[in-house]
KOLDREN-189118 format. One record per residue (C-alpha): x, y, z. Coordinates in pm, whole numbers, plus 32768, in hexadecimal, padded with zeros to 4 digits. Layout:
N
XYZ/...
This chain:
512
73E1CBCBE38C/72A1CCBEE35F/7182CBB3E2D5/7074CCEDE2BA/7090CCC9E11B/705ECB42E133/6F1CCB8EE20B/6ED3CC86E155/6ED8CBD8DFFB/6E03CAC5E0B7/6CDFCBADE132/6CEFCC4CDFD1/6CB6CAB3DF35/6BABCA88E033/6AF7CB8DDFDF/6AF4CB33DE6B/6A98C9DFDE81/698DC9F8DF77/68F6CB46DF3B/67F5CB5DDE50/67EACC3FDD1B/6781CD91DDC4/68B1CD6FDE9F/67ACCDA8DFA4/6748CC28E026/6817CB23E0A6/67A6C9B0E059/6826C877E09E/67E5C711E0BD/67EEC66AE222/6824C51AE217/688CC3DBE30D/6A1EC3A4E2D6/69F5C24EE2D1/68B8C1D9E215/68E3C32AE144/6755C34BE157/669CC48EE1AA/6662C50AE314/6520C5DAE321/64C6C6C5E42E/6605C6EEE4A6/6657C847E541/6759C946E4B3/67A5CA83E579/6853CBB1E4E8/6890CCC5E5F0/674CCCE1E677/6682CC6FE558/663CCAFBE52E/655FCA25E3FD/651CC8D1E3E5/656EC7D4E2DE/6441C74CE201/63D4C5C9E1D4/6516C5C5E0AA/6619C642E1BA/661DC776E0FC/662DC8F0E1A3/6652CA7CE13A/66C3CB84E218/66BACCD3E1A7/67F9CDC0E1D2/685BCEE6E211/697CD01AE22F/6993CFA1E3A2/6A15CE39E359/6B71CDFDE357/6C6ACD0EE30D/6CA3CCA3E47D/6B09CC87E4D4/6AD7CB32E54A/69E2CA2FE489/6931C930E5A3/6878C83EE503/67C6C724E60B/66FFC60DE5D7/6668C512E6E4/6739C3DAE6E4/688EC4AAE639/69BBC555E6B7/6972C6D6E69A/6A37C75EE595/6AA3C8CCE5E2/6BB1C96CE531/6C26CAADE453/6BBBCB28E339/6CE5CB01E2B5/6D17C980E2D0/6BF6C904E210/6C4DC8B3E098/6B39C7FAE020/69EAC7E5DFF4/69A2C6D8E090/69E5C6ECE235/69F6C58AE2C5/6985C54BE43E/6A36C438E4F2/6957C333E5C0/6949C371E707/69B8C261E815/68CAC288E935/6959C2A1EAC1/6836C2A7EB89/6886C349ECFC/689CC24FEDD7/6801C365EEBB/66B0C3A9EDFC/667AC22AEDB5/66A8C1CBEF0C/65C9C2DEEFD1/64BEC30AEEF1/6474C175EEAA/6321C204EE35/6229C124ED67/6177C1A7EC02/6049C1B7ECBD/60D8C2A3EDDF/61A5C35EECE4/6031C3A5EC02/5FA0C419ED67/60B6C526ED7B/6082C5A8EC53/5F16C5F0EC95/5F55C683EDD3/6075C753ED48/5F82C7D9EC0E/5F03C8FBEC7B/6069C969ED16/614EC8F5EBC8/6066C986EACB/5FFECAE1EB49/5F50CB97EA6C/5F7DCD34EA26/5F6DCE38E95A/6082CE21E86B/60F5CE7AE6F4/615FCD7BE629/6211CD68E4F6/6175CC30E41B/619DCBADE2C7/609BCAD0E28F/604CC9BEE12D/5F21C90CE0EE/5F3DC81FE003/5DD1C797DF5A/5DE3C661DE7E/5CB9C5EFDDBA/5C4CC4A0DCFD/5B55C40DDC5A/5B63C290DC77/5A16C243DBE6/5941C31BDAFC/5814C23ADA6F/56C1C2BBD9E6/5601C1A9D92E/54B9C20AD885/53AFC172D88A/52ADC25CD7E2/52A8C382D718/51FBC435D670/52C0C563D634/5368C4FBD500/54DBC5BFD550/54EBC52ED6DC/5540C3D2D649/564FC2C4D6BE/573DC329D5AC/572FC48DD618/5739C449D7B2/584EC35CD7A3/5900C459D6B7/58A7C572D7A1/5939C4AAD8AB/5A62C463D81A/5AA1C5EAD817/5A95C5FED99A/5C11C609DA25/5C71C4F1DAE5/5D42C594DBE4/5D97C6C2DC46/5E80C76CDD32/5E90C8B1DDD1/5F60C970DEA4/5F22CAA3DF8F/605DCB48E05A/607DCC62E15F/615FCD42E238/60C9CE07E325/608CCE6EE495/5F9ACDDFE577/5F4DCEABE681/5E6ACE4AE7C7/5E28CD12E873/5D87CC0FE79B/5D15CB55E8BF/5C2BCC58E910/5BA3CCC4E7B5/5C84CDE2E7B5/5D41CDD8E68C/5D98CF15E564/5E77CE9CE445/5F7DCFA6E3C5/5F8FCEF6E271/60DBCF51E1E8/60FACE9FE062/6037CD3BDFE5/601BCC8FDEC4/5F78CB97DE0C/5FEFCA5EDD0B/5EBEC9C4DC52/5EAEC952DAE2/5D99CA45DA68/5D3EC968D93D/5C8CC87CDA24/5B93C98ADAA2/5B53C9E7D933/5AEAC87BD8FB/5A26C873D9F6/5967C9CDD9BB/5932C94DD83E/58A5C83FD8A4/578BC8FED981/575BC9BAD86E/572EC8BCD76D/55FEC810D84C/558FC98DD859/557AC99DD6FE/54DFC842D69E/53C4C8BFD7AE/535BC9ECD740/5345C95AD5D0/5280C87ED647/51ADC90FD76A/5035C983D709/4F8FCAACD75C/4EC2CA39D89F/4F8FC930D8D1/5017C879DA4E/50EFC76CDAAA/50CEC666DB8C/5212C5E8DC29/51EEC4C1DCB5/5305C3ADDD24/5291C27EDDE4/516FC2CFDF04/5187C463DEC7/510DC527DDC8/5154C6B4DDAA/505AC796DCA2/5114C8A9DC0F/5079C9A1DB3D/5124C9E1D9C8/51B0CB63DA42/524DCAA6DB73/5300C981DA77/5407CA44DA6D/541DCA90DC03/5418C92CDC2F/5549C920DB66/560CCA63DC11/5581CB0ADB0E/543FCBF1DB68/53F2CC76DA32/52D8CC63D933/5353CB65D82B/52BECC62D722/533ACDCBD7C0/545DCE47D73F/546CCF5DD80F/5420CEC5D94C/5538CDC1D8F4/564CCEECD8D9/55A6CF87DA27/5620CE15DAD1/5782CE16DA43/57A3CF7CDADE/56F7CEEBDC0F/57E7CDADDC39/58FDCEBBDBCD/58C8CF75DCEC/58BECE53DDDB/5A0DCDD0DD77/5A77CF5EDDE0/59E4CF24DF1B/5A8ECE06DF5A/5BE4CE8BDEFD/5BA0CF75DFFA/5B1ECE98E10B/5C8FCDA3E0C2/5D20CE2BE1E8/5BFACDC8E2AD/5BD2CC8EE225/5D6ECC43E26F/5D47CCBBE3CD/5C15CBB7E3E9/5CEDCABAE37F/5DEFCB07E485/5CF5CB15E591/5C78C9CCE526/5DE9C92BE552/5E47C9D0E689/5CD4C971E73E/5CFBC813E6D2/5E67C791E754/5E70C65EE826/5EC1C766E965/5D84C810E94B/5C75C754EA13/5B72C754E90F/5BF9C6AEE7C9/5BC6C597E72F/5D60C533E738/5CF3C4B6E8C0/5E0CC3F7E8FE/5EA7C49FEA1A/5D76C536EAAF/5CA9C41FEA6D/5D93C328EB20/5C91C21AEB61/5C86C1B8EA1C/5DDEC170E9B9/5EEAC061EA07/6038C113EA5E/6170C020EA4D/62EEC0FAEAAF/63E8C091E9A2/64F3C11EEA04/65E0C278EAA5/6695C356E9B2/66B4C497E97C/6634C58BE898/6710C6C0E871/6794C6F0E9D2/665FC695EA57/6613C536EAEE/64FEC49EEA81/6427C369EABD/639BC2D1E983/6250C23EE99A/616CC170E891/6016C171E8A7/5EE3C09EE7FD/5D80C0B2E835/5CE7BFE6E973/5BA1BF8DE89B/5B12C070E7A1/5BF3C1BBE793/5C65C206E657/5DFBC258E68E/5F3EC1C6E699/60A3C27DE6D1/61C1C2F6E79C/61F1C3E9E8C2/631CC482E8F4/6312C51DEA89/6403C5F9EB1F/648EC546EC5B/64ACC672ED30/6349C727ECF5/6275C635EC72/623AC6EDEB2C/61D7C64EE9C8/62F7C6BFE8D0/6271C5F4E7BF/6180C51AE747/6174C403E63C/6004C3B4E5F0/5F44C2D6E4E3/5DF4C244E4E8/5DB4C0D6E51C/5C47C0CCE47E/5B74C1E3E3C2/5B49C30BE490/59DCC34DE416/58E1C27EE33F/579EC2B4E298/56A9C223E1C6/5544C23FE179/5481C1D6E025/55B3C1DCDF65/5677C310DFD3/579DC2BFE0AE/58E5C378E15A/5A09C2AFE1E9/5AFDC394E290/5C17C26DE249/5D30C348E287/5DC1C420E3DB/5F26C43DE3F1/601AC54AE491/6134C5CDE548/6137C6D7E656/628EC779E6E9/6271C852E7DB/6385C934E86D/63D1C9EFE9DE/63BECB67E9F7/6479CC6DEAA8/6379CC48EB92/6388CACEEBBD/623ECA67EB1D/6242C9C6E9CE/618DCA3FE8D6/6168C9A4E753/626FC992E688/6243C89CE534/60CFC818E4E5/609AC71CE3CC/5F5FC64AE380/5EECC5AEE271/5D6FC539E25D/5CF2C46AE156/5B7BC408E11B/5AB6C38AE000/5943C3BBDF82/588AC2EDDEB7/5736C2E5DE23/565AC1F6DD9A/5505C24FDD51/53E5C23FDC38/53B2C388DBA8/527FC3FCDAF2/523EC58EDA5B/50D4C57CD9C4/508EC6D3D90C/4F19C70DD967/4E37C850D8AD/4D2FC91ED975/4CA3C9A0D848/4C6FC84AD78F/4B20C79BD7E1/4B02C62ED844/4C4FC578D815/4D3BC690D894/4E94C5BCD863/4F5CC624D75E/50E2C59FD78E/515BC4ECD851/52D8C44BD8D1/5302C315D99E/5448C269D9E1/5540C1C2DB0A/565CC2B6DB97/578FC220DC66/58A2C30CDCC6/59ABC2E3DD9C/5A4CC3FEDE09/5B8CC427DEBF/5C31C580DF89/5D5AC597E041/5DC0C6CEE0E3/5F0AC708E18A/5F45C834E289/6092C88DE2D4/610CC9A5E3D7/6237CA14E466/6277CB21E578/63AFCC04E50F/638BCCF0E63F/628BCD04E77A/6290CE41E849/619BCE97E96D/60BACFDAE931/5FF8D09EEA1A/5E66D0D4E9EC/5EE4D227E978/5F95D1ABE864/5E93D0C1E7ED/5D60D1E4E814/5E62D2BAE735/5E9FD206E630/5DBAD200E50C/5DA7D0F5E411/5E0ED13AE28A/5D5ED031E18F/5DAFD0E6E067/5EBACFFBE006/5E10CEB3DF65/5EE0CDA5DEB3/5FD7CDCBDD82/5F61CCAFDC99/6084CBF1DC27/605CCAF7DAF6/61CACA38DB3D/6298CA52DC74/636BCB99DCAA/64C5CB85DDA3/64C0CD20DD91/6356CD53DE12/63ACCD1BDF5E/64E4CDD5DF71/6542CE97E0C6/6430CDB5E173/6456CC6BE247/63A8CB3DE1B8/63B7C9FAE1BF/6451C95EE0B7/635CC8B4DFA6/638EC73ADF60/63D1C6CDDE09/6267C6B5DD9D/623EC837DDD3/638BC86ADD31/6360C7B4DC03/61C4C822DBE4/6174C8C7DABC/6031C92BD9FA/5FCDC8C7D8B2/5F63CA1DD875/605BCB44D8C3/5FAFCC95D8D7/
């Protein structure tokens, strides 16, 4: 009996229910067939293409004329039976992965008895030969992911003696200021060159970014209402003095407003429009500098993973300051791998897991978190506490049998406060004798916090000659479409990686 209609009808229900609406995308849901709870970063290959699933289990491959029923889906995930089969055969959304139970080779376990600590000196050695770096060109999507809140927002006053800059109005004023905030910044492109060696030129290909815009405007009114109250109330002739605790700062009344981002005469009109052309043209510039400022970014990630020698994730070049305990043999993928905790011997600042290939020594991927703050400051009442440093690295072998990066995620976290008197005394050069005429003094305590996440995955990685490098030629003319909700379509006919739910469900409470 021919069963080509039967797998035909079931390709044809695959590809409704998992598709998305441009009939472009598939999605689905990964998930553990027994505790039926997300598995992220597990790796799904399509011909020659592969993605990775996000923190919800959750992935998107795009499509295309050259897919067919019979193309098999291989979806692997450390600890789970690889699932590889047709097209055809899936049904559902959600793909389940079966647990995987471990055989370790009696051959491996038995001839290569090493300890953590010998398996940690291997790696070192074996650095500079796993993770050879060349000129290549590299297709990236990258999504940083900047989260802002206010925890504390306090301005008592003490004194003063410009009637309008009273408690009632400051507390109201602060009232205005937005909480939290979230933005989101996303690219494909091509990075060409060698980061390693400050060779880098970013083919930037489409971007985009998801802010609410009302929470600017709040902020920019509120400028601008302390702009206004000032120049009401600023006298010809007139300074301030700026002082908060030990250290005082004289400002003259035309450079008020330059203390405030503003440097305009508080009574020119014309000089104020010649600023708001001014900061105009600055936001131009740096539309046109995004690609720049991207490619910065990438450097920045690339220069600072824990294979690099100088980083400040040290804990495999750094060895000496870490406690490595082996847990246990498994395998990740086809590869064998030993899996190795660490914790800091004394005062480093990490905690995590190293996954090593058995055969080469390499790092395939690494688990980190920090232990303690990463960085601390204080001094007379302004203070930073880096309080949060966590990540995951995967790298991935080559055609050429180095391993270069493949997924990047970190998320740092770190909170500013400030507590500090603050004085402005409006002094007059032209008055005689007593020269004070205003003056505000009050206690400040904010509390800040910021946490940015980074995340970056490798699609494709292709050596290039110093030819091809010296020939291409950067293009920054594309800068980023502003969305004010998320958009499935934008990214249509490009790899991404999928957004999680928070992304998915943002939306602006101002649409443009």
């Amino acid at each position: 009996m021919n069963n080509k209609p039967t797998h035909l009808l079931l390709f044809t229900i695959f590809v409704f229910t998992i598709l998305n609406t441009n009939a472009q995308n598939l999605s689905a849901n990964v998930l553990d067939s027994i505790t039926q709870q997300p598995i992220p970063y597990a790796t799904v290959q399509l011909k020659e293409k592969g993605v990775i699933t996000n923190e919800e289990g959750n992935f998107n491959f795009i499509l295309n004329e050259t897919i067919q029923e019979s193309d098999s889906l291989i979806i692997s995930s450390m600890g789970y039976e690889t699932l590889a089969k047709p097209l055809s055969e899936f049904t559902s959304a959600r793909i389940l992965l079966v647990p995987k139970a471990i055989e370790l080779r009696e051959v491996i376990v038995s001839n290569k008895n090493y300890t953590a600590d010998e398996i940690i000196d291997f790696v070192v050695d074996n650095l500079d030969k796993n993770y050879k770096t060349d000129l290549t060109k590299k297709r990236l999507f990258h999504r940083s992911s900047n989260f802002d809140r206010w925890t504390k927002s306090d301005f008592k006053v003490k004194k003063s003696s410009i009637d309008i800059l009273n408690q009632q109005f400051l507390d109201s004023v602060i009232t205005t200021v937005p909480k939290d905030n979230s933005y989101y910044s996303e690219i494909v492109g091509d990075l060409y060159g060698n980061p390693h060696e400050e060779l880098l030129k970013l083919n930037l290909l489409k971007a985009s970014k998801l802010f609410d815009k009302s929470k600017e405007l709040d902020a920019e009114k509120l400028e601008e209402k302390f702009n206004e109250i000032l120049r009401e109330n600023v006298k010809e002739g007139s300074y301030f003095k700026i002082k908060s605790g030990l250290f005082g700062t004289k400002i003259d009344a035309e450079e008020v407003s330059e203390f405030l981002e503003e440097d305009i005469d508080s009574t020119d009109v014309a000089a104020a429009n010649e600023q708001l052309e001014k900061k105009k043209k600055e936001k131009e510039l740096q539309q046109k500098n995004y690609a720049n400022w991207k490619k910065s970014q990438l450097n920045n990630i690339f220069n600072n993973l824990p294979t690099q020698e100088d980083n400040d994730l040290n804990f495999i070049v750094k060895s000496r300051k870490y406690d490595y305990t082996l847990q246990e043999f498994t395998y990740l993928g086809n590869d064998a791998v030993y899996v190795i905790s660490f914790k800091p011997s004394g005062s480093a600042d990490f905690k995590g897991t190293l996954y090593i290939n058995a055969d080469d020594f390499a790092v395939l991927q690494i688990d980190y978190s920090n232990v303690k703050p990463v960085k601390k400051f204080s001094l007379l009442g302004i203070s930073t506490n880096t309080y949060l440093s966590k990540g995951k690295v995967i790298y991935q072998k080559d055609a050429f049998d180095h391993y270069g990066l493949r997924y990047y995620e970190s998320e740092v976290g770190e909170r500013i406060g400030v507590r500090r008197p603050l004085k402005i005394i409006e002094k007059n050069k032209i008055v005689k004798g007593k020269n004070k005429q205003n003056e505000l003094s009050g206690d400040m305590d904010f509390v800040f916090i910021n946490v940015v996440k980074n995340e970056l995955i490798i699609f494709e990685s292709d050596q290039i000659d110093q030819a091809a490098f010296d020939g291409f030629t950067e293009n920054n003319a594309v800068s980023p479409t502003y969305m004010p909700k998320y958009d499935p379509n934008f990214w249509e006919g490009y790899a991404i990686m999928e957004p999680n739910t928070a992304i998915k469900e943002f939306k602006s409470t101002t649409i443009d």
